[in-house]
C-alpha positions as CSV (number, residue, x, y, z in Angstrom):
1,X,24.3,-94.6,62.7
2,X,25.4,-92.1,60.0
3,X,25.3,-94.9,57.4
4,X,21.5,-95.7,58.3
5,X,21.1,-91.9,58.4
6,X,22.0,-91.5,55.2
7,X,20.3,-95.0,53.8
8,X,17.1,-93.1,54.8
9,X,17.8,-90.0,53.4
10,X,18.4,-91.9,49.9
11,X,15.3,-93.6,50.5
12,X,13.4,-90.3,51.3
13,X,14.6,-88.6,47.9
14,X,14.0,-91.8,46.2
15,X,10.5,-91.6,47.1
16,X,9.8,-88.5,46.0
17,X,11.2,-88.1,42.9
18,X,9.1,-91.2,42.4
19,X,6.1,-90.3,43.6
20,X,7.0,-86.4,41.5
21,X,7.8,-87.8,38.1
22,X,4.0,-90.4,38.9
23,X,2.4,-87.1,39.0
24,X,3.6,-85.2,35.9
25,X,1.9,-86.4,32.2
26,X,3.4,-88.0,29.4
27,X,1.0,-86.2,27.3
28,X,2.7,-82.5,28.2
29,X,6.1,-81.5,28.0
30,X,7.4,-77.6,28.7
31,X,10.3,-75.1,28.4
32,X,11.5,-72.3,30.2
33,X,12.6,-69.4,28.6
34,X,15.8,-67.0,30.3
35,X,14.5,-64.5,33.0
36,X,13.7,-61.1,32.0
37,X,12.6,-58.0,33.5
38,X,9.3,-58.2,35.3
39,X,6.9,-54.9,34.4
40,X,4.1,-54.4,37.0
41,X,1.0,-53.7,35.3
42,X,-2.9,-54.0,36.1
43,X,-3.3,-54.8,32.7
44,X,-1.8,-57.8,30.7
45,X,-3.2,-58.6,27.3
46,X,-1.4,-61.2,24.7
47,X,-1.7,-62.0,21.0
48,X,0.2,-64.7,19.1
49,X,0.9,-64.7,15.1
50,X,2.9,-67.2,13.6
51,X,5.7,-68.0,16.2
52,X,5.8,-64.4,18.0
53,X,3.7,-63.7,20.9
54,X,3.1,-60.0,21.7
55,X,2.4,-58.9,25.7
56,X,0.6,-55.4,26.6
57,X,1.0,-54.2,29.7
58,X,-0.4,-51.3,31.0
59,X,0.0,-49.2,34.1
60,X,-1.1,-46.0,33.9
61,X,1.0,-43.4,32.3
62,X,2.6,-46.4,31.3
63,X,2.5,-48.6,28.6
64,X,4.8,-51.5,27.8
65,X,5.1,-53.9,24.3
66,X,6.9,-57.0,24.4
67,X,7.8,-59.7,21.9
68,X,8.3,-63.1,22.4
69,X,9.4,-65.8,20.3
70,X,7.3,-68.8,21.2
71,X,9.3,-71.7,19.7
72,X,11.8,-71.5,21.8
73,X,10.3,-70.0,24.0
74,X,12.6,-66.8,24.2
75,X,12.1,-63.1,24.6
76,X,12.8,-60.5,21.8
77,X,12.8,-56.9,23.1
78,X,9.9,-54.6,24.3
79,X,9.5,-51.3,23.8
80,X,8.2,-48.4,27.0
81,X,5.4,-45.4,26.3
82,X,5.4,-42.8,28.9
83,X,2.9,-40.5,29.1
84,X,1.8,-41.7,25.8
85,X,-2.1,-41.3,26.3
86,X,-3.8,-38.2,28.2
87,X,-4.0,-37.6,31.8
88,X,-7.6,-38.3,32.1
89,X,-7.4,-41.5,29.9
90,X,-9.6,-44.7,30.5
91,X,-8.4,-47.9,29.2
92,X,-11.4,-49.9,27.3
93,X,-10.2,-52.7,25.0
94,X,-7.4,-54.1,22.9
95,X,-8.6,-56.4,19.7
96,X,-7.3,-57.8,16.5
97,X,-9.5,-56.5,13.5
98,X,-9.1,-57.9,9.9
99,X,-5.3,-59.0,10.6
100,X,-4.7,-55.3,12.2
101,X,-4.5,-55.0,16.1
102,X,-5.8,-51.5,17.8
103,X,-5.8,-50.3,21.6
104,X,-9.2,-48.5,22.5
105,X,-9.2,-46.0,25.1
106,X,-11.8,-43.1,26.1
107,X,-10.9,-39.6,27.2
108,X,-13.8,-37.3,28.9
109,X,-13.8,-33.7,27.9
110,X,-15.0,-31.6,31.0
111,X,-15.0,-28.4,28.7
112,X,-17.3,-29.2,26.0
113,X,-19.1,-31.9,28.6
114,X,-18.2,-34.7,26.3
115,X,-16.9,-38.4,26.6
116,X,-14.5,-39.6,23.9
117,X,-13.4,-42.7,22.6
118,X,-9.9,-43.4,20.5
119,X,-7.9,-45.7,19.1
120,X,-4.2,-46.4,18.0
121,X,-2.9,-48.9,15.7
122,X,0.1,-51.6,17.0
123,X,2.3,-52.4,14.6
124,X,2.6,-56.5,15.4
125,X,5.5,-57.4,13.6
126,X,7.7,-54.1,15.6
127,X,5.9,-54.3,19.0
128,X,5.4,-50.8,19.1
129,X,2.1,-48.4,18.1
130,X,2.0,-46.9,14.7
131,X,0.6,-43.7,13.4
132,X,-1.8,-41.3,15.7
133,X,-4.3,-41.9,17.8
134,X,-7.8,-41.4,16.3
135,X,-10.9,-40.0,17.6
136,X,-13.6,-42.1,16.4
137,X,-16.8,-40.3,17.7
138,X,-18.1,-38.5,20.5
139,X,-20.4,-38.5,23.1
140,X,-23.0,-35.4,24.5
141,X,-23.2,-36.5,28.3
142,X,-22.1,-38.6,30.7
143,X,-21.8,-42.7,30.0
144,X,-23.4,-45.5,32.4
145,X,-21.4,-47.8,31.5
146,X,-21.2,-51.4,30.0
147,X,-24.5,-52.3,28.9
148,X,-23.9,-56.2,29.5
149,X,-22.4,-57.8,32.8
150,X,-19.2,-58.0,32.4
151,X,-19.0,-61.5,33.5
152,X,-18.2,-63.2,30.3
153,X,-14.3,-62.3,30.1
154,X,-13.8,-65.2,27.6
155,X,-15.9,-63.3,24.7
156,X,-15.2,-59.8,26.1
157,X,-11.9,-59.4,27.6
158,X,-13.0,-58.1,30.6
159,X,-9.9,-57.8,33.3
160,X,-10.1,-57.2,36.7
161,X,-10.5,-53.4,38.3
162,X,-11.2,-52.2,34.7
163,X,-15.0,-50.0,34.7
164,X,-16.1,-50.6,31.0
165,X,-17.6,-47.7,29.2
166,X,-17.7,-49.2,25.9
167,X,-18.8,-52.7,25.2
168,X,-17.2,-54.1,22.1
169,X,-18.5,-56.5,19.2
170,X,-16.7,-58.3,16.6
171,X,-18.8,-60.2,13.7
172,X,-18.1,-63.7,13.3
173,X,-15.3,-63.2,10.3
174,X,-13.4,-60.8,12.4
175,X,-13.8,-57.9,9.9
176,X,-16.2,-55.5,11.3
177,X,-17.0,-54.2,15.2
178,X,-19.8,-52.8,16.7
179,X,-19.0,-50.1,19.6
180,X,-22.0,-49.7,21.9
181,X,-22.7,-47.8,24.8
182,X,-25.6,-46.5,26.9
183,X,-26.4,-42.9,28.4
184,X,-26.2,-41.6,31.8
185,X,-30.2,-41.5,32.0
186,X,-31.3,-38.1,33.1
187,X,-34.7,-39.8,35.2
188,X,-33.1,-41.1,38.3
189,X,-36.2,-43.4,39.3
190,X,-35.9,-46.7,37.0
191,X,-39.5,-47.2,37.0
192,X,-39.8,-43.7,34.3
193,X,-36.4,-44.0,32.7
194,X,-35.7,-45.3,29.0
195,X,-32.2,-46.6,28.4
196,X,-30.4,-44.5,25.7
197,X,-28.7,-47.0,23.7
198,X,-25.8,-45.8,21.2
199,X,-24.1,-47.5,18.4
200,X,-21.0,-47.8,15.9
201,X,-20.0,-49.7,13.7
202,X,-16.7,-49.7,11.9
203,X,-15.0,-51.4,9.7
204,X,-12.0,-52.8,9.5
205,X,-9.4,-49.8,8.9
206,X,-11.9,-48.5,11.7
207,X,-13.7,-46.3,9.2
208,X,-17.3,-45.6,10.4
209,X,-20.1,-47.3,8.3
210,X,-23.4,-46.7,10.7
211,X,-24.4,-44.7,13.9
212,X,-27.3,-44.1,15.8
213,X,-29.0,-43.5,19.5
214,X,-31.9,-45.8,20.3
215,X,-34.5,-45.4,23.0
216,X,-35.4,-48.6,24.3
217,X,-38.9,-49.5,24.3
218,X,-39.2,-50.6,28.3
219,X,-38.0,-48.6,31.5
220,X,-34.9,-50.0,32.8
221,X,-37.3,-51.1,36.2
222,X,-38.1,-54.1,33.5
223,X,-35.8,-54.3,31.0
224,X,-32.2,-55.9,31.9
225,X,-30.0,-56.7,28.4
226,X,-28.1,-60.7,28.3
227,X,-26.4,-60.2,25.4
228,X,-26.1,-59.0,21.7
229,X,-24.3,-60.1,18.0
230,X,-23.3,-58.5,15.4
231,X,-23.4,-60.6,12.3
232,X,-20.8,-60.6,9.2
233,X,-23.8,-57.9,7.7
234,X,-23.7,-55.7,10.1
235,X,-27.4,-56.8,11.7
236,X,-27.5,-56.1,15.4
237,X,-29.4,-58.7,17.4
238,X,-29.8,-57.9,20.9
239,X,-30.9,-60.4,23.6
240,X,-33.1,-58.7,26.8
241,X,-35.2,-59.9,29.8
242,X,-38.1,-58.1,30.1
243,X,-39.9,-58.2,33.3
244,X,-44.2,-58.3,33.5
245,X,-44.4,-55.8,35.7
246,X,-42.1,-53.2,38.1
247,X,-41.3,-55.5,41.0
248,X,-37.8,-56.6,38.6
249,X,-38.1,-60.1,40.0
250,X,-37.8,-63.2,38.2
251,X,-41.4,-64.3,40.1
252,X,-44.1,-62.2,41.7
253,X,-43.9,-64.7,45.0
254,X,-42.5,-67.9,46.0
255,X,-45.5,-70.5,45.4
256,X,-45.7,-69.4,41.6
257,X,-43.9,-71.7,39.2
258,X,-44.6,-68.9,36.2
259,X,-41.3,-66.8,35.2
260,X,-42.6,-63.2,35.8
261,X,-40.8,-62.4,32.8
262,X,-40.2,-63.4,29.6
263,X,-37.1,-62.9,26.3
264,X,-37.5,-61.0,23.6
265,X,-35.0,-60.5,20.4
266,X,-34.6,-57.1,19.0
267,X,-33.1,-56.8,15.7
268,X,-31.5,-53.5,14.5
269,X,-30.9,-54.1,10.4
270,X,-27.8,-52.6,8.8
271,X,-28.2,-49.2,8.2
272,X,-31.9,-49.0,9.6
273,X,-33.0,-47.3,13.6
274,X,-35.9,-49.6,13.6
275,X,-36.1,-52.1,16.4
276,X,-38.1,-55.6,15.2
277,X,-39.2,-57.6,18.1
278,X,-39.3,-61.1,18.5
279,X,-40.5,-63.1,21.6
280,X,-38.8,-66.2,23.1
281,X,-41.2,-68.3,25.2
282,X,-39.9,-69.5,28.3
283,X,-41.8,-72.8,28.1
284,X,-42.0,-72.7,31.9
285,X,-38.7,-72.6,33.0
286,X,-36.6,-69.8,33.9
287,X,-33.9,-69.0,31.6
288,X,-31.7,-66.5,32.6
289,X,-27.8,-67.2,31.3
290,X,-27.9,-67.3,27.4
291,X,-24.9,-66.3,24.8
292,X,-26.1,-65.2,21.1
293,X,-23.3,-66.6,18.7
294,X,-23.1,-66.3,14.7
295,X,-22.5,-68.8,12.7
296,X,-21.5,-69.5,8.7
297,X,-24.9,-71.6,8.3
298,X,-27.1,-68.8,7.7
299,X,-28.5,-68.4,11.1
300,X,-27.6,-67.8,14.4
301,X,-27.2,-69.7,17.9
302,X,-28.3,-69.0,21.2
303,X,-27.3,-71.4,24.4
304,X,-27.2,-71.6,28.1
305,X,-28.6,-73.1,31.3
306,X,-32.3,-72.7,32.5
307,X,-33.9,-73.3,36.2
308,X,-36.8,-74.8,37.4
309,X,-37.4,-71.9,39.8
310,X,-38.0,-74.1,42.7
311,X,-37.2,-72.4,46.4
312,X,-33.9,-73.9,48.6
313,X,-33.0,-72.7,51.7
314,X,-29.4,-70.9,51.4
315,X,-28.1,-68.8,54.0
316,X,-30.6,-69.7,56.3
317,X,-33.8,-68.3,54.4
318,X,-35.5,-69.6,51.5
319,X,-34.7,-68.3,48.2
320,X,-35.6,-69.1,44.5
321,X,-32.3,-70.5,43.5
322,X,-32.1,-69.0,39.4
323,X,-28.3,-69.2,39.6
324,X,-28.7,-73.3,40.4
325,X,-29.8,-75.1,37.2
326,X,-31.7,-77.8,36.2
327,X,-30.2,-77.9,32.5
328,X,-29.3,-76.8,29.0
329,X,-31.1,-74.7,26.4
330,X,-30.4,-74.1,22.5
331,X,-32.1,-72.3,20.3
332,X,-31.4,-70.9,16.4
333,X,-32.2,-67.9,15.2
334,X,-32.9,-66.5,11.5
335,X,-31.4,-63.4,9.6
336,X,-34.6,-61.9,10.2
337,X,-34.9,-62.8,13.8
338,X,-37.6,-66.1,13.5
339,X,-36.8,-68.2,16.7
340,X,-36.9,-72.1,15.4
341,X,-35.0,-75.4,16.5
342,X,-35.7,-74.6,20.8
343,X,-34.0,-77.3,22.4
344,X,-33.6,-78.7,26.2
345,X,-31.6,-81.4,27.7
346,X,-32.1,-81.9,32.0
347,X,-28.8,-82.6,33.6
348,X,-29.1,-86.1,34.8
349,X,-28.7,-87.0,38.4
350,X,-25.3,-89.0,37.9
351,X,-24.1,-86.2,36.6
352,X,-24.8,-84.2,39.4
353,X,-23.7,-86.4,41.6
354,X,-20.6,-87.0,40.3
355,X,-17.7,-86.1,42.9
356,X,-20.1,-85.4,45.6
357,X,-20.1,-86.2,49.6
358,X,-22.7,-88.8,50.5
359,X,-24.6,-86.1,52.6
360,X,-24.8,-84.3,49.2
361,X,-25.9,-87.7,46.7
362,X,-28.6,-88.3,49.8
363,X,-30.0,-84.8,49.1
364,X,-30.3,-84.5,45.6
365,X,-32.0,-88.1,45.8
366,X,-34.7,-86.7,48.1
367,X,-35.5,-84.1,45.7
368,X,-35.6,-86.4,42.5
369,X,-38.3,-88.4,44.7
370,X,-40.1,-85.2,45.8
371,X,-40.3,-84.3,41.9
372,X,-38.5,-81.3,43.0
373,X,-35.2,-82.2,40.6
374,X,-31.4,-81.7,42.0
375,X,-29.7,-78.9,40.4
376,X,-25.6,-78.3,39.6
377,X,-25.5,-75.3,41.9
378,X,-24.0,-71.7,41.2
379,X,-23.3,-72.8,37.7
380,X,-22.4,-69.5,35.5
381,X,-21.9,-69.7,31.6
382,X,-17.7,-69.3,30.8
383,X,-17.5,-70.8,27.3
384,X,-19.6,-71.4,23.5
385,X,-18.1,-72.9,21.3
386,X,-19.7,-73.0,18.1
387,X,-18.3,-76.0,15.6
388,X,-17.7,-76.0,11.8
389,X,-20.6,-78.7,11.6
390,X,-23.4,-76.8,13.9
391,X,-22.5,-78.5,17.1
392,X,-21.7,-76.6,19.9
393,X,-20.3,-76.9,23.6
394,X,-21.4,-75.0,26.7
395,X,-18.8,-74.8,29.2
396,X,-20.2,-73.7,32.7
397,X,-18.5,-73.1,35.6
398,X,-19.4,-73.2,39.9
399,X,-18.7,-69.8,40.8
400,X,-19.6,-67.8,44.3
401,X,-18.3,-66.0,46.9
402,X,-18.9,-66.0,50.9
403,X,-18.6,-63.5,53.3
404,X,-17.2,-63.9,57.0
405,X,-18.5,-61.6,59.4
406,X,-16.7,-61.3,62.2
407,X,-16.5,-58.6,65.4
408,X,-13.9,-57.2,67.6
409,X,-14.2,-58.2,71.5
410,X,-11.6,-58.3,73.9
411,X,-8.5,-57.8,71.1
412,X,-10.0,-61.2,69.5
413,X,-11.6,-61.7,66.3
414,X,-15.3,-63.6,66.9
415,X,-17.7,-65.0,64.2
416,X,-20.5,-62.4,64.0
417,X,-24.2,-63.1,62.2
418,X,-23.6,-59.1,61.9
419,X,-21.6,-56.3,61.3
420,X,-18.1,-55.7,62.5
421,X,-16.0,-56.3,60.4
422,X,-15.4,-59.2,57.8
423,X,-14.2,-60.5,54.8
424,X,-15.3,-62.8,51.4
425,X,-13.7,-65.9,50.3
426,X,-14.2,-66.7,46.7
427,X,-15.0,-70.5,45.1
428,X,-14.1,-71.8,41.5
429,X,-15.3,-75.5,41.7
430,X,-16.7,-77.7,39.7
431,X,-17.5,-77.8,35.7
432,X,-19.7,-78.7,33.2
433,X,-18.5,-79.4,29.7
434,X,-21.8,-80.6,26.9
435,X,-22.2,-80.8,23.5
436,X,-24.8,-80.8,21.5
437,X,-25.1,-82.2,18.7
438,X,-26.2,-80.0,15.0
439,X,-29.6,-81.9,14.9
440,X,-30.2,-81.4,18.3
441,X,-29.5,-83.9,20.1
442,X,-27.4,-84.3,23.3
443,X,-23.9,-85.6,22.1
444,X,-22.3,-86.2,25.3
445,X,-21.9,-84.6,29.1
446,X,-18.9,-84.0,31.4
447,X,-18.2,-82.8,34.8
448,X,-15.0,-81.6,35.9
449,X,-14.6,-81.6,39.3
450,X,-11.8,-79.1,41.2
451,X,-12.8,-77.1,44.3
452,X,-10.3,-73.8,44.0
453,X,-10.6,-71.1,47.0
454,X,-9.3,-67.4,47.6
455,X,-9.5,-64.3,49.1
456,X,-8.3,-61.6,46.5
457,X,-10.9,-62.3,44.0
458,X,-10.3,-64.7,41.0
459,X,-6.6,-64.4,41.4
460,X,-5.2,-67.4,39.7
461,X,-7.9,-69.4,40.0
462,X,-10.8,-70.7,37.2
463,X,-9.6,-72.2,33.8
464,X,-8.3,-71.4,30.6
465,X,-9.8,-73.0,27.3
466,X,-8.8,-73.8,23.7
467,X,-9.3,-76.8,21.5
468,X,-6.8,-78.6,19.0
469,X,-6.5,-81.2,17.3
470,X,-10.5,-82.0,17.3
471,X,-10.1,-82.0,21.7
472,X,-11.3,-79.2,24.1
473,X,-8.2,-78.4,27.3
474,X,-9.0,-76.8,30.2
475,X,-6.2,-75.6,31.9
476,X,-5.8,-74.6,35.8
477,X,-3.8,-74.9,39.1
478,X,-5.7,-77.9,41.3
479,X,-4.4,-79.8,44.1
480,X,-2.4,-82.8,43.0
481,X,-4.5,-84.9,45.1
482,X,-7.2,-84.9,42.5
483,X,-5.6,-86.3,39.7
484,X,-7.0,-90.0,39.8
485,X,-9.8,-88.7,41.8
486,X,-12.6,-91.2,41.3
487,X,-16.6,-90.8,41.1
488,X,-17.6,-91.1,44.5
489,X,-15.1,-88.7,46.0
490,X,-15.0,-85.3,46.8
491,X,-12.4,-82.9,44.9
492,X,-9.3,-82.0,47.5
493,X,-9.4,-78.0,48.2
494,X,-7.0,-76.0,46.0
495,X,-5.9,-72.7,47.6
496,X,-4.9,-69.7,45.3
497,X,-1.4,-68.7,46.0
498,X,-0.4,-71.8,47.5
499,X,1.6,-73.5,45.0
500,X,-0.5,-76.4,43.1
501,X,0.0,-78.6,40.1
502,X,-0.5,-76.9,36.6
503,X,-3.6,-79.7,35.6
504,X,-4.7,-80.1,32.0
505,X,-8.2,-81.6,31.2
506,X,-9.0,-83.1,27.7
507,X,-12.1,-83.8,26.3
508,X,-12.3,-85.4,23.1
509,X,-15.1,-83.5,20.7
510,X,-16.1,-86.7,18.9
511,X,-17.3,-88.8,21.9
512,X,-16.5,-87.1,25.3
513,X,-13.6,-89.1,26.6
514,X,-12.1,-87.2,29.4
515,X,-8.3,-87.6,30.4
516,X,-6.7,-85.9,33.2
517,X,-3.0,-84.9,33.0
518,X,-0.5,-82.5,35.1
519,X,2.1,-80.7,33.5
520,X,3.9,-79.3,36.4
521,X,4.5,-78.6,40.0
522,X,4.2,-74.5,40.2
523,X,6.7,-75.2,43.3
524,X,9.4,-76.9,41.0
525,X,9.8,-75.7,37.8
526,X,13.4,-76.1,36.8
527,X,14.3,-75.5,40.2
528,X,12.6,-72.4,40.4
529,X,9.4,-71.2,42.2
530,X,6.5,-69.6,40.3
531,X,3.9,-66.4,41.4
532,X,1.4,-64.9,40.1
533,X,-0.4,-67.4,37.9
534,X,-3.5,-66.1,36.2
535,X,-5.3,-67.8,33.6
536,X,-5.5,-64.7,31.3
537,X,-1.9,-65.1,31.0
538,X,-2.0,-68.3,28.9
539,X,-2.1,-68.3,25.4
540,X,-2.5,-70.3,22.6
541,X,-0.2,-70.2,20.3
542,X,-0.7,-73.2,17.7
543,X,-2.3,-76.6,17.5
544,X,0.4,-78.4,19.7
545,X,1.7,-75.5,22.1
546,X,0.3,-73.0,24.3
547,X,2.4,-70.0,26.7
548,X,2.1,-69.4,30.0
549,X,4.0,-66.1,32.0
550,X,4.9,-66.5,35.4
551,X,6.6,-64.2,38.1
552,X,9.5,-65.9,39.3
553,X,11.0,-63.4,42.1
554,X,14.0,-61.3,42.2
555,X,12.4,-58.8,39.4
556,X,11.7,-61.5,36.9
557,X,9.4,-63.0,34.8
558,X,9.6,-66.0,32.6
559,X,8.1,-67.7,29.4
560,X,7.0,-71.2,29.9
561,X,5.8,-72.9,26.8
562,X,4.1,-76.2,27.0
563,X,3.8,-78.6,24.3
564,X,0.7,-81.0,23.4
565,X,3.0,-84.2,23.6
């Protein structure tokens, strides 16, 4: 008996260090680096040059620098500011500037009614901050805040539980920034208030080289801002919606198929307050998720999804589903703000369908009959990528959150259709990786299918991305389960904070071949355990290696470093 016993046991192990080592790729390989001394922060922010990665951490009156080597991968030493900024101090952003790295931060002056906004230098190579901290201008009033939704944390660094005062541009050679912010407006109603826009630009020993406040020429009732540029000549382009009338929606009622809006360019020259406008037609679809991107060709890109505008019923009521789209838009724009070169490319049904539930494939066939089109639903814009030859890639990614309402009776929770009290879950799923190519032309499409779920905001779900070696990686914890996951079926559910396998996706730039790999088990990582995974805690640091810090218990943190096998 204790023979057969242990026979099985073998067996058991047997099996799954098979079925373990099936799952992991060939095509990754890591290392762990010695434990160190976890710091709690809100704040984590790395930077890599040449083999040293440097980690800020900050945590209110507290501020910590660490250095990493990342060959190894090893840590170096770190250094610990308390009470190194004021009392009333606002973090706003960290950013390397013409090979120098400075930490922003804004102060408000109750005294002299005044909001302020500093900087300090870090000294890379020492890990620690260098010289004083600099006022670089000041404010008369209070600030609104970030002029731009802070939803696109891969171009802005945006971090959870952060308010942004200040948004913050770099040009496309790295050696200039544009600080911009916009006024408290003293006209409460939207409908009679102009947005006060301000602006700085600075170069890069952060020495001021133009400043200005700008009126905008539409009340904020019909004005909302997408984006803006700065380009290597200091030209400002900014990208706005500007609604037809005061209702702020994007159509007047439910059987028009006409945007009640349409885009408009401004350009602010170098040096200049004028505003020159440009117009964007919406050729009858509704474009509302668009990035403006410089380029070295002499002009500049603008991409994103569209809508058809049509009406779904979601949540029980119909709704015009703008955040569901239909495909992808690129435009180019000139130095002196000429629109030319308006592209669109549909996303084609077997695309859509890709990874779907019949019930799903059934419905989005209906529609294509109807003429009404299926739509890749709750896509948002995560990623541009703008190549050396004019191409570029649009990365979007499925992104919404539910709430549960549920209601107290009898010392048991119920489902409620409302009040009482609930909660929201929140979904990463699918993706949708396309290039196009610099003539215009669609070069290929890809959808990435993974079905993430939490309750504590992003957490560690979504994706990280980098290219090398001519390939886009997306990196992210999935459930194994979806490794060899094939077209007709349905992505298994990850949960955030339940273990998962650390999944890489490549995607080869010149034709689109996708390969699927896991690099490890977030339960077994040299027998250890690993917490707290965030994607903003990976970073690149050369062609064939990227860095990824995990909590590991018992105080510590670690280094992993994966290599591009």
């Amino acid at each position: 008996m204790n023979k057969l016993f242990s026979v099985l046991i073998i067996s058991a192990l047997f099996i799954h260090v098979g079925y373990s080592q099936k799952t992991l790729s060939t095509d990754y390989s890591y290392k762990v680096s010695e434990p160190y001394t976890v710091f709690d922060a809100k704040e984590k922010i790395y930077f890599t040059k040449g083999n040293e990665v440097m980690a800020l951490k900050l945590d209110g009156k507290e501020v910590l620098i660490q250095k990493f080597n990342s060959d190894k991968p090893a840590f170096i030493k770190e250094k610990l500011y308390e009470k190194f900024f004021p009392k009333n101090y606002s973090f706003e952003h960290v950013l390397e500037l013409a090979g120098k790295y400075y930490l922003f931060y804004s102060s408000w002056d109750g005294d002299k009614d005044k909001e302020q906004l500093f900087s300090v230098e870090i000294n890379f190579d020492k890990g620690e901050f260098t010289g004083e901290q600099k006022l670089l201008f000041q404010v008369d009033g209070k600030i609104a805040g970030s002029l731009v939704a802070a939803t696109r944390n891969t171009r802005f660094m945006f971090t959870m539980g952060t308010v942004s005062k200040f948004d913050f541009m770099q040009s496309d050679d790295k050696k200039n920034v544009l600080i911009q912010y916009r006024k408290k407006p003293l006209v409460k109603k939207d409908v009679n208030s102009f947005d006060i826009i301000g602006l700085y630009t600075f170069d890069g020993n952060l020495n001021k080289t133009y400043n200005n406040e700008m009126t905008m020429p539409y009340t904020e009732r019909r004005m909302n801002n997408i984006d803006y540029q700065l380009d290597n000549k200091g030209n400002l382009y900014l990208l706005t919606k500007v609604f037809h009338d005061d209702s702020n929606k994007d159509k007047k009622s439910k059987k028009d198929t006409e945007a009640n809006y349409h885009l408009e360019l401004f350009l602010i020259k170098s040096g200049t307050n004028k505003i020159e406008i440009s117009k964007i037609e919406n050729n009858g679809k509704f474009i509302n998720k668009l990035w403006l991107f410089d380029t070295d060709k002499g002009y500049l890109i603008c991409g994103g999804f569209y809508s058809n505008g049509n009406d779904a019923r979601k949540g029980g009521a119909f709704q015009s589903n703008f955040d569901d789209c239909d495909g992808i838009v690129v435009l180019k724009i000139k130095p002196d703000g000429t629109i030319y070169d308006k592209i669109f490319h549909e996303i084609p049904l077997e695309i859509i369908n890709q990874y779907e539930s019949e019930k799903t494939k059934k419905k989005n066939e209906n529609k294509e009959r109807k003429g009404e089109g299926a739509q890749f639903s709750d896509l948002e814009l995560k990623d541009l990528v703008v190549n050396k030859d004019g191409s570029i890639v649009l990365v979007g990614e499925q992104y919404f959150s539910i709430y549960h309402s549920t209601s107290l009776m009898d010392g048991v929770m119920h489902k409620a259709t409302g009040g009482g009290q609930g909660s929201y879950s929140y979904h990463y799923c699918d993706m949708l990786v396309s290039k196009i190519n610099a003539d215009g032309k669609l070069g290929w499409m890809k959808k990435i299918a993974k079905n993430q779920i939490g309750s504590r905001g992003k957490g560690g779900m979504s994706y990280k991305y980098f290219n090398a070696h001519n390939n886009h990686y997306f990196v992210y914890l999935d459930n194994v389960k979806n490794i060899n996951l094939p077209l007709e079926k349905e992505p298994a559910r990850h949960t955030d904070g339940q273990g998962g396998y650390l999944t890489s996706v490549k995607i080869s730039d010149t034709d689109g071949a996708l390969t699927k790999g896991s690099i490890l088990n977030a339960r077994d990582v040299e027998d250890i355990k690993i917490y707290q995974f965030a994607t903003n805690r990976i970073v690149k640091t050369s062609e064939n290696s990227f860095l990824l810090e995990v909590y590991k218990k018992k105080k510590e943190d670690v280094m992993i470093k994966v290599d591009l096998n």
